[in-house]
C-alpha positions as CSV (number, residue, x, y, z in Angstrom):
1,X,-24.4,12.9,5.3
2,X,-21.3,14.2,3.3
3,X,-18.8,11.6,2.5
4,X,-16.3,14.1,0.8
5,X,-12.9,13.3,0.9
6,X,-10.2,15.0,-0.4
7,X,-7.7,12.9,-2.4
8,X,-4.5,14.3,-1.2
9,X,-3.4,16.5,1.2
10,X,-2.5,19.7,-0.6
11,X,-6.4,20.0,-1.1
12,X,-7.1,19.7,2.4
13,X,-6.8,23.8,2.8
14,X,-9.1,24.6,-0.1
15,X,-12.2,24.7,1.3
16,X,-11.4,27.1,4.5
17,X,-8.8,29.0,1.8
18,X,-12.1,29.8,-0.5
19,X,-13.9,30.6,2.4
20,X,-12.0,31.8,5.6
21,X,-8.7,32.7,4.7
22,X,-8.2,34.7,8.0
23,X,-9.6,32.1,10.0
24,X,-7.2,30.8,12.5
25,X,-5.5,27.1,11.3
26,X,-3.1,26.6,13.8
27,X,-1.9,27.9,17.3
28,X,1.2,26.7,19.0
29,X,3.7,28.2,21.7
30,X,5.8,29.8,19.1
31,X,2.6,31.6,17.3
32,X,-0.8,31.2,15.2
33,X,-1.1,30.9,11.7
34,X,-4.6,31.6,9.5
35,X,-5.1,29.5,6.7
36,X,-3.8,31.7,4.3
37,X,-0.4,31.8,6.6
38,X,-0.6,27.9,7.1
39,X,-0.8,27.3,3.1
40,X,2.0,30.2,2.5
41,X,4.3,27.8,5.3
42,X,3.6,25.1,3.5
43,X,4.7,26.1,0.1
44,X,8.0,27.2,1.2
45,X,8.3,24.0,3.3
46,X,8.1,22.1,0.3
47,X,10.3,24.3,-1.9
48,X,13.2,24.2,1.1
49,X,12.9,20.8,1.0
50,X,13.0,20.4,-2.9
51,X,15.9,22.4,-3.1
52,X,17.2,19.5,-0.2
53,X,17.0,17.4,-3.2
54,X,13.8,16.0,-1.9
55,X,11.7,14.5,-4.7
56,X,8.4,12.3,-5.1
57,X,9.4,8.4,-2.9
58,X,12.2,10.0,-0.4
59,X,11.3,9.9,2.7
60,X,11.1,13.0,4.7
61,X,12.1,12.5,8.9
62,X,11.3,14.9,11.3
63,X,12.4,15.1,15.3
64,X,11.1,18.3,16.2
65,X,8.6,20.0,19.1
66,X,5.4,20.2,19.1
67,X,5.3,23.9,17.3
68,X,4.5,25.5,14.1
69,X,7.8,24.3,11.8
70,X,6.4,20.6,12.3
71,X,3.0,21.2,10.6
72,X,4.6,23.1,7.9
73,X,7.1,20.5,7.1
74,X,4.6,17.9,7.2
75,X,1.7,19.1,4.6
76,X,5.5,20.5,2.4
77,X,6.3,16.9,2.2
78,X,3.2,15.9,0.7
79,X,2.7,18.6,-1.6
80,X,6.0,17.0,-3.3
81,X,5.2,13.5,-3.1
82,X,7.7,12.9,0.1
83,X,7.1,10.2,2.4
84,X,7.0,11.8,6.2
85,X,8.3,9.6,8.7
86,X,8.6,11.2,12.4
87,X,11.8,10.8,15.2
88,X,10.4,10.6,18.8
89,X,12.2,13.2,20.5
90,X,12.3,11.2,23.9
91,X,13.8,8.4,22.2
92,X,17.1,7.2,23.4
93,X,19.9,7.9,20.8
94,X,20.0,4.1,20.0
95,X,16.4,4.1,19.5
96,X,15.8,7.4,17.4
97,X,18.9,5.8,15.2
98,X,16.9,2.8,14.6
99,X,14.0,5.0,13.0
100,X,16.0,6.3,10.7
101,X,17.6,3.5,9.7
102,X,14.5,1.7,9.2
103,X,13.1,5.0,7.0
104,X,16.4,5.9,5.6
105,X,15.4,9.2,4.8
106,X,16.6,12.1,2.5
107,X,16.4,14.5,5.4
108,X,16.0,14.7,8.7
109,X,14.3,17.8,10.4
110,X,16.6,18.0,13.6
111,X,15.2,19.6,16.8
112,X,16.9,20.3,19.8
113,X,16.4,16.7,21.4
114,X,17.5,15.1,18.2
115,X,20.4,12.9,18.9
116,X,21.3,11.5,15.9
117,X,24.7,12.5,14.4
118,X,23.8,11.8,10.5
119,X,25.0,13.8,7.0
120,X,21.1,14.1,5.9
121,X,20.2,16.1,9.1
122,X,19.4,19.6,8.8
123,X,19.4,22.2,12.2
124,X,17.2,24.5,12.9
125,X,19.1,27.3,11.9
126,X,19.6,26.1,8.0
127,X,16.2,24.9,8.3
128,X,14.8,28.4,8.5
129,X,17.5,30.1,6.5
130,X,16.4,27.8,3.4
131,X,12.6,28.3,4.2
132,X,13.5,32.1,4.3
133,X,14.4,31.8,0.7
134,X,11.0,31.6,-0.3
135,X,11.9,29.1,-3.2
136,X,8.5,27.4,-5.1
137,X,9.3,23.6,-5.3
138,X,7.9,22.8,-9.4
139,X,4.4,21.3,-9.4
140,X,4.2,17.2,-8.8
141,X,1.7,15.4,-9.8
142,X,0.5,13.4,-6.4
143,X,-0.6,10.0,-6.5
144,X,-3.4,9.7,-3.6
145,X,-2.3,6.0,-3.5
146,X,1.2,6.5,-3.3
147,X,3.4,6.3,0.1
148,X,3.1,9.5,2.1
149,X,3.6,8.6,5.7
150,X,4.9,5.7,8.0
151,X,3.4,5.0,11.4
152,X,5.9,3.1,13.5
153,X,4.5,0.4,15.9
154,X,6.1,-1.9,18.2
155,X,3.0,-3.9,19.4
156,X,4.4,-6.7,21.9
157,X,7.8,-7.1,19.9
158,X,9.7,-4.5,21.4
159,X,10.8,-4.1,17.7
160,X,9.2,-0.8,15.6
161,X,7.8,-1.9,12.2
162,X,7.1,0.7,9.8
163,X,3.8,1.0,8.4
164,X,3.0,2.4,5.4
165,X,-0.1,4.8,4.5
166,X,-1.4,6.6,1.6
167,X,-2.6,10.7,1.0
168,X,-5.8,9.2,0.8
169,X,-6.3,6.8,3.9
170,X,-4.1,10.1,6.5
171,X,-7.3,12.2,4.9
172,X,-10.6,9.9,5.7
173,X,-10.4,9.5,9.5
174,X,-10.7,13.2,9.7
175,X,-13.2,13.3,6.9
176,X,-15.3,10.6,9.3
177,X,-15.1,12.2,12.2
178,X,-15.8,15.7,11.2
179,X,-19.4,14.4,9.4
180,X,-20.5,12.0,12.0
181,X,-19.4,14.4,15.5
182,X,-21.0,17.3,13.2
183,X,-18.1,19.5,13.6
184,X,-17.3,22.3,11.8
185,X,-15.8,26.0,12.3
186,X,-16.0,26.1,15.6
187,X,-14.1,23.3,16.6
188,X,-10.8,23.6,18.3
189,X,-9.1,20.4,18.5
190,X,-6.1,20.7,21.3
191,X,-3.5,17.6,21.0
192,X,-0.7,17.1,23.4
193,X,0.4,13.9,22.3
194,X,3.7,14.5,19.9
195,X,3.1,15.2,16.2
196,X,5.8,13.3,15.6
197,X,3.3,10.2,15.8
198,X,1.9,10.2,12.3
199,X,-1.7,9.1,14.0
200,X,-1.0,12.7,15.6
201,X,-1.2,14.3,12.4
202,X,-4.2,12.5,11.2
203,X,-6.0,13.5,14.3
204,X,-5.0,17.3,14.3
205,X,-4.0,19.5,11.0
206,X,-5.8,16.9,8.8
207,X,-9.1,16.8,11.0
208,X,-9.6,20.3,12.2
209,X,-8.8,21.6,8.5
210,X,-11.8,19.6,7.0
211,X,-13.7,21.1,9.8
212,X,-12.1,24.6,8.9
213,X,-11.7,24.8,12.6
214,X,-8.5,25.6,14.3
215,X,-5.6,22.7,15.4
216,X,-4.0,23.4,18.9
217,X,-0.7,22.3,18.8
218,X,0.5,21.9,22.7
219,X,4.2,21.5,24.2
220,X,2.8,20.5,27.1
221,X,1.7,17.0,28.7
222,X,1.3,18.0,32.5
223,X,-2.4,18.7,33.8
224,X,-1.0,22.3,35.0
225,X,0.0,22.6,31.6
226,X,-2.6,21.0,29.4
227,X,-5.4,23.0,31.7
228,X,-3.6,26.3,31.4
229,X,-3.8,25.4,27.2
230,X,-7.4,24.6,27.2
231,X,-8.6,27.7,29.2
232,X,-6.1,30.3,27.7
233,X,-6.9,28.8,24.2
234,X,-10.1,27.8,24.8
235,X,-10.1,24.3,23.3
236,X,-13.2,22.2,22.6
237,X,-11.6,18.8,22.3
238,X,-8.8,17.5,24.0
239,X,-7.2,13.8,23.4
240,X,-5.2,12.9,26.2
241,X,-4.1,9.7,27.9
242,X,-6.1,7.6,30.8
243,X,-2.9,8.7,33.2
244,X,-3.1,12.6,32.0
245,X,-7.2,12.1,32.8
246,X,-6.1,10.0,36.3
247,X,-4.3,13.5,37.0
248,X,-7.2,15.8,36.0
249,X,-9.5,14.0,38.0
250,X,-7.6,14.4,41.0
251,X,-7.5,18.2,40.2
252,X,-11.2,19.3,40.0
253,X,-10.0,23.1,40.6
254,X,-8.1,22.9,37.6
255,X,-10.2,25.4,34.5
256,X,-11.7,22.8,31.6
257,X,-14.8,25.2,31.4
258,X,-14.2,25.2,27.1
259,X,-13.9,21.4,27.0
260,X,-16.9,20.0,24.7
261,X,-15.2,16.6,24.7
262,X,-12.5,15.0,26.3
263,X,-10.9,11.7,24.5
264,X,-9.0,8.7,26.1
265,X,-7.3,6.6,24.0
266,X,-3.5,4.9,23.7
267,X,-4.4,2.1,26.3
268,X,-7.2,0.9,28.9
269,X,-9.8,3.4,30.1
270,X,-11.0,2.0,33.1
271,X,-14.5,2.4,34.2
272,X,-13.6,3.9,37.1
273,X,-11.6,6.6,35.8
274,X,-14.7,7.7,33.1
275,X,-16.6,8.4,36.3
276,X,-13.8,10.4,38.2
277,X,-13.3,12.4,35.3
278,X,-16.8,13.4,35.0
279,X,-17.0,13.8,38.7
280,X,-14.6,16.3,39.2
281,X,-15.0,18.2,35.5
282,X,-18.9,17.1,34.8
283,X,-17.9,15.3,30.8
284,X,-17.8,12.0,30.5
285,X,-15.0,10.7,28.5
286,X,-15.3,9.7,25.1
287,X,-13.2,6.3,25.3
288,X,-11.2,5.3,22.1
289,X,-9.9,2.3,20.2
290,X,-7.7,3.1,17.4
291,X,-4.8,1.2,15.4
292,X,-1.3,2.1,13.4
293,X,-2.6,0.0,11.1
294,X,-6.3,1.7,10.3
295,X,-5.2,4.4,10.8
296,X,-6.1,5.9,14.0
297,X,-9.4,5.6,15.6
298,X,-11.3,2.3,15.1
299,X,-14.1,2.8,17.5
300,X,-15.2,5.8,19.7
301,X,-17.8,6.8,21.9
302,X,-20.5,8.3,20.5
303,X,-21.0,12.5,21.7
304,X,-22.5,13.3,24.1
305,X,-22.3,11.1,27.2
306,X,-23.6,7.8,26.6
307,X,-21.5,4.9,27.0
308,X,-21.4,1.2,28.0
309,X,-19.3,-0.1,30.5
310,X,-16.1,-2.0,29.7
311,X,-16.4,-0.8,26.0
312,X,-14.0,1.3,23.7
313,X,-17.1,3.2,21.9
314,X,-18.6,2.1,18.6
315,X,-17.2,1.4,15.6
316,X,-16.7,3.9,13.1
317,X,-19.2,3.7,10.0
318,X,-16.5,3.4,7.7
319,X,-15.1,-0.1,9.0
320,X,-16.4,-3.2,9.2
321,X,-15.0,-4.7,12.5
322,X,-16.2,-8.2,13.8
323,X,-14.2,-11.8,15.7
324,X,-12.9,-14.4,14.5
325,X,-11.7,-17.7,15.8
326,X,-8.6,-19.7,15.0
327,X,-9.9,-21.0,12.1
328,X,-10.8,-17.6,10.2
329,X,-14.5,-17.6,10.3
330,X,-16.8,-15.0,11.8
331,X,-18.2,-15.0,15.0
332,X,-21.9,-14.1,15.8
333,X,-22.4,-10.9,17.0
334,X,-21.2,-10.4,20.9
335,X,-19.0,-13.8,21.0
336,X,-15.2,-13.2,21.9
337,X,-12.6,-13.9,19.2
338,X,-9.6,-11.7,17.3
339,X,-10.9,-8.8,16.1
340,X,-10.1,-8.4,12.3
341,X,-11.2,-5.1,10.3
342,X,-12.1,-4.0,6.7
343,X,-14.1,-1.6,5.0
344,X,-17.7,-1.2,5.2
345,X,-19.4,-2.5,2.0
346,X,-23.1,-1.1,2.7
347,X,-24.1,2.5,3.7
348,X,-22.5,6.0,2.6
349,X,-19.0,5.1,3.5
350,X,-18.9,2.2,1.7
351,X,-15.6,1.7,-0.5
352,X,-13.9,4.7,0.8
353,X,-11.2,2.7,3.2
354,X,-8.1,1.3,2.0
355,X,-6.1,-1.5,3.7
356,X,-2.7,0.1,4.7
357,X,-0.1,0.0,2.0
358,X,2.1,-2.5,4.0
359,X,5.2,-2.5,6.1
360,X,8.2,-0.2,4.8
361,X,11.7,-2.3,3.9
362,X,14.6,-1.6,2.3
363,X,13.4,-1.6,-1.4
364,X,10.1,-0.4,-0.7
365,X,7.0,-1.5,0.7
366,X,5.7,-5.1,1.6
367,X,1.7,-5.5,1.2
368,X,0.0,-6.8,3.6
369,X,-1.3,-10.3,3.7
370,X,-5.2,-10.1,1.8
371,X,-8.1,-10.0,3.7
372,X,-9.0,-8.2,6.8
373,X,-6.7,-6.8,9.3
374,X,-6.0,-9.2,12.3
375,X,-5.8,-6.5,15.0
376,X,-3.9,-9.0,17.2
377,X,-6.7,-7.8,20.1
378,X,-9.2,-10.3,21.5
379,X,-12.0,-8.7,21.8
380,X,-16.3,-8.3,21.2
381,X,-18.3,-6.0,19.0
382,X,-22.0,-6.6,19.9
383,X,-25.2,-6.1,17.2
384,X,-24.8,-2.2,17.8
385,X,-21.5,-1.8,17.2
386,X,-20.3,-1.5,20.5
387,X,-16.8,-2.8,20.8
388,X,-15.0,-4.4,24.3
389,X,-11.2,-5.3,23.9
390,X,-10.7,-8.4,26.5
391,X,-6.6,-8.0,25.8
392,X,-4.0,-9.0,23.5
393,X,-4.1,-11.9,21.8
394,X,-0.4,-12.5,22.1
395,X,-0.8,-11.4,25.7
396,X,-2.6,-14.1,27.0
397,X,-1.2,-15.7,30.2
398,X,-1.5,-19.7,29.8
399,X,-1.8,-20.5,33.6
400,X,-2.1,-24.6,33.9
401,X,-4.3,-24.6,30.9
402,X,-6.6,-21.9,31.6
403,X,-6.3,-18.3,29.8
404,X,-6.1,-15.0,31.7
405,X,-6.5,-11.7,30.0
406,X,-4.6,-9.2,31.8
407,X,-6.6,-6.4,30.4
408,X,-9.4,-8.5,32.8
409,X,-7.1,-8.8,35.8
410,X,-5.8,-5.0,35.0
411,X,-9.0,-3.2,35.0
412,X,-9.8,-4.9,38.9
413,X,-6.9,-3.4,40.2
414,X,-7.0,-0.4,38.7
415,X,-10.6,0.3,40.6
416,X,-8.2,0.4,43.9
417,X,-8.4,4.3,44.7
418,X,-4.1,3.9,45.3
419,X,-3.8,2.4,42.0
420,X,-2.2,5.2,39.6
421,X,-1.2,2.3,36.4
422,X,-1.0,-1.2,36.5
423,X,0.4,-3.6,34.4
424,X,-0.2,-7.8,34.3
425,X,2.4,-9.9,32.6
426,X,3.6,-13.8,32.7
427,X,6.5,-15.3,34.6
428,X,7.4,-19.0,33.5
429,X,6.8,-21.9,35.8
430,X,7.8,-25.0,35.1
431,X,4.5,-26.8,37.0
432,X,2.2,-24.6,35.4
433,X,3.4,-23.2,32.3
434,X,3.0,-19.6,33.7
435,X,2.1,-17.9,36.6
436,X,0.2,-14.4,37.3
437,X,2.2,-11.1,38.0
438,X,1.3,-7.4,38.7
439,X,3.5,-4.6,38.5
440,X,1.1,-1.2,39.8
441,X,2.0,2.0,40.2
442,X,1.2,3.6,43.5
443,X,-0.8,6.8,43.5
444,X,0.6,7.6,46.5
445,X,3.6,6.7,49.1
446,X,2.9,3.1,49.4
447,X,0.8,0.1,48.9
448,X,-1.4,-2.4,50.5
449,X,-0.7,-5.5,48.4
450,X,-2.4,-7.8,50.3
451,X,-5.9,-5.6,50.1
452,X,-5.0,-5.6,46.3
453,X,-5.0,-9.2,46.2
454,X,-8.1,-9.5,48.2
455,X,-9.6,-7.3,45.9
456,X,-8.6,-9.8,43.4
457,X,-9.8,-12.5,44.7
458,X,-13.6,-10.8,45.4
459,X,-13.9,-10.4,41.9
460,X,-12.0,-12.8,40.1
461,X,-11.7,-16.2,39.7
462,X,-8.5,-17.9,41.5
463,X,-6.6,-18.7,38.7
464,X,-6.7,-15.3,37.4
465,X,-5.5,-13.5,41.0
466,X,-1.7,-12.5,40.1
467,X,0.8,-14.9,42.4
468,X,3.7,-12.1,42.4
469,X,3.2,-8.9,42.6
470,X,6.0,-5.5,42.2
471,X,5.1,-2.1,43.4
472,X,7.2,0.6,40.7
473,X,7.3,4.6,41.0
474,X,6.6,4.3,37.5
475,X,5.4,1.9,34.7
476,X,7.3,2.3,31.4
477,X,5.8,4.2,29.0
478,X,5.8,5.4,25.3
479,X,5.1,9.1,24.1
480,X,1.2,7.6,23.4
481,X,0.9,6.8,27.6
482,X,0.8,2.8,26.3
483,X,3.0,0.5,29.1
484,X,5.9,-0.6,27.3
485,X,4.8,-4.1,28.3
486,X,8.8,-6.0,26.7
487,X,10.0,-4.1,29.8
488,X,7.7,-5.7,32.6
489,X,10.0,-8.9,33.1
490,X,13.0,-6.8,34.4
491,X,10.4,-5.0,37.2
492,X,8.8,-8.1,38.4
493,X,9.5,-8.9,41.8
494,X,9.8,-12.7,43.3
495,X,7.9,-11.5,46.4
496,X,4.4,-12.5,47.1
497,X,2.1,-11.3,49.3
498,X,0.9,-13.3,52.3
499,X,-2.4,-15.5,51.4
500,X,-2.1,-15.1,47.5
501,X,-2.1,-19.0,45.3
């Protein structure tokens, strides 16, 4: 197996450049680019940016569409020793200013739906005027170690933390996944997540150019839209989110003929849903459990169609991922604890991850505590590799002494054919600690919460059947499809149904 990766980013183009120079990198509403285009963009990307009086350290924001200009800027960045940093464009002012304070960029690449009012953004307009100038930034020497992008992640804080990655660790999940799926120029790799999620990168320029395939950049998150960008650019694998799957499967007229594989990641996958999916549009799902902090994917399904019920896929070879208890000492294989990772030391990957750099401050970056990751996920990875996330560790609903997982809880309702999203949180009782709530989604006009809680209490043990339940047109959400779970005290609802604990 090749274990080739490529240092830093500006050499992630040499291969297909040597090669294929007229292959197509990139297609996105506004255009394609080959790879000889896509390296040309990129070099005046970095020179507009230099001439920004961007150097090697500065950070480098960007709140732009999912188009052409936002891959440019990014690979410009690195090929002058920027740190890239991206501005969701659905963020609320207040939130999108808190970014960029946290990052406090050089620049910021302002889109349309960037509402920030700041001296260091540039519009669209002086963006392409200065990348019209065709100006060479002067030759940097890169440090694959060095900063080069921060992932923002709230977890179950409600507060963003910056994390901090190298060149090096935003190449190797590509560099995996490419050698172990056995892709290569004929992979077209559609993402309709927003790039401005640097695990979005990872999983698209960086990935499909080790493959010398071709990265599908879509605008569009709708199943009319993501199906019209499959069949009209005939992609071959599509990441989406379970709810943007939930909507496919409902749609089996819909044209996913191209579709090799189809990935679910950003929260729970139920069970259910793998078999809808496959139902309506004959793949299976390949279910995914990825981190900020790895970056990216963690574990994945293998290709094909196997998979195991209740599980997130297998671990990637390059990670070593196993539970711990309280105490810090590993589990035996298949027994529940917090999942903590760290790089392989045996087989062909070994040594090639890189704990993330830390957490960007003012100043700089703060390493991370030694040792593994703690993942902050409770969870199993049996003798195989096969990993099963039971929920959150800080999630955990202390009900009279007993724990409930509401990933557990979650995944029962969710099998309810009017369930569209469901979410399981605490309320504080004074006799108990903390009671059991649901907040669902209805799939369609209304709910039967009583049949929900029977449901519940077929397959669950009483202590773990939610005492209150809400019914909401619509969970809270980020731009990754993961429930916004700081939210889910404001939408609980004191009403319970008739014959629940």
């Amino acid at each position: 197996m090749d274990v080739t990766v490529p240092d830093v980013i500006v050499g992630v183009l040499d291969a297909a450049l040597a090669s294929r120079p007229r292959a197509t990198a990139i297609e996105a509403v506004s255009g394609a680019w080959s790879y000889a285009e896509l390296d040309h963009q990129a070099r005046r990307a970095a020179g507009a940016l230099w001439s920004l009086g961007v150097r090697p350290g500065h950070r480098v924001a960007a709140c732009l569409p999912n188009d052409l200009d936002i891959v440019a800027a990014f690979h410009g960045a690195q090929r002058i020793g920027a740190v890239w940093a991206g501005i969701g464009e659905a963020l609320a002012v207040s939130e999108q200013q808190e970014l960029h304070d946290l990052c406090d960029p050089t620049v910021v690449l302002a889109g349309p739906r960037c509402r920030l009012s700041s001296p260091d953004c540039v519009d669209p307009d002086r963006w392409a005027e200065l990348v019209a100038r065709d100006e060479a930034a002067p030759r940097v020497e890169l440090d694959a170690g060095a900063p080069a992008g921060i992932a923002f992640t709230s977890g179950t804080s409600g507060r963003p933390k910056a994390v901090a990655h190298s060149q090096r660790n935003l190449l190797l999940p590509g560099a995996v996944l490419v050698a172990t799926r056995g892709w290569g120029p004929g992979l077209r790799k559609g993402d309709s997540f927003p790039l401005t999620i640097l695990n979005l990168m990872v999983l698209s320029t960086l990935l499909t150019a080790q493959a010398g395939g071709c990265c599908v950049v879509m605008n569009r998150r709708d199943a009319d839209g993501v199906a019209d960008w499959i069949s009209a650019r005939r992609v071959t694998v599509w990441n989406g989110a379970p709810a943007q799957l939930y909507d496919l499967a409902g749609r089996p007229c819909l044209d996913l003929g191209s579709l090799q594989e189809v990935w679910s990641g950003g929260s729970d996958t139920p069970d259910t849903l793998r078999r809808a999916f496959a139902g309506a549009h004959g793949l299976v799902p390949r279910v995914t459990y990825g981190l900020t902090e790895a970056p990216t994917v963690v574990s994945i399904d293998p290709p094909g169609s196997e998979w195991r019920p209740g599980t997130s896929g297998q671990v990637l070879p390059h990670y070593d991922v196993a539970a711990y208890d309280d105490e810090g000492r590993r589990l035996p294989a298949g027994d529940p604890g917090e999942l903590w990772l760290s790089g392989t030391a045996a087989g062909p990957w070994a040594g090639t991850w890189r704990p993330m750099l830390g957490f960007w401050e003012p100043g700089g970056v703060r390493p991370p505590e030694p040792g593994p990751v703690r993942t902050g996920d409770v969870g199993t990875v049996d003798g195989d590799g096969w990993l099963t996330v039971l929920d959150r560790k800080k999630l955990v609903i202390i009900r009279g002494g007993a724990n409930v997982y509401p990933l557990e809880v979650e995944r029962v309702i969710a099998a309810h054919p009017d369930v569209a999203r469901v979410a399981v949180c605490a309320v504080p009782d004074d006799r108990l600690g903390q009671r059991v709530a649901a907040v669902v989604e209805s799939a369609g006009p209304a709910l039967d919460l009583e049949a929900l809680a029977g449901l519940c209490r077929r397959e669950l043990s009483p202590y773990k059947v939610p005492e209150i339940w809400s019914q909401v047109d619509a969970l809270p959400v980020n731009a990754m499809g993961k429930v916004q779970r700081a939210r889910l005290p404001e939408l609980v609802d004191p009403q319970r149904p008739p014959g629940t604990a």
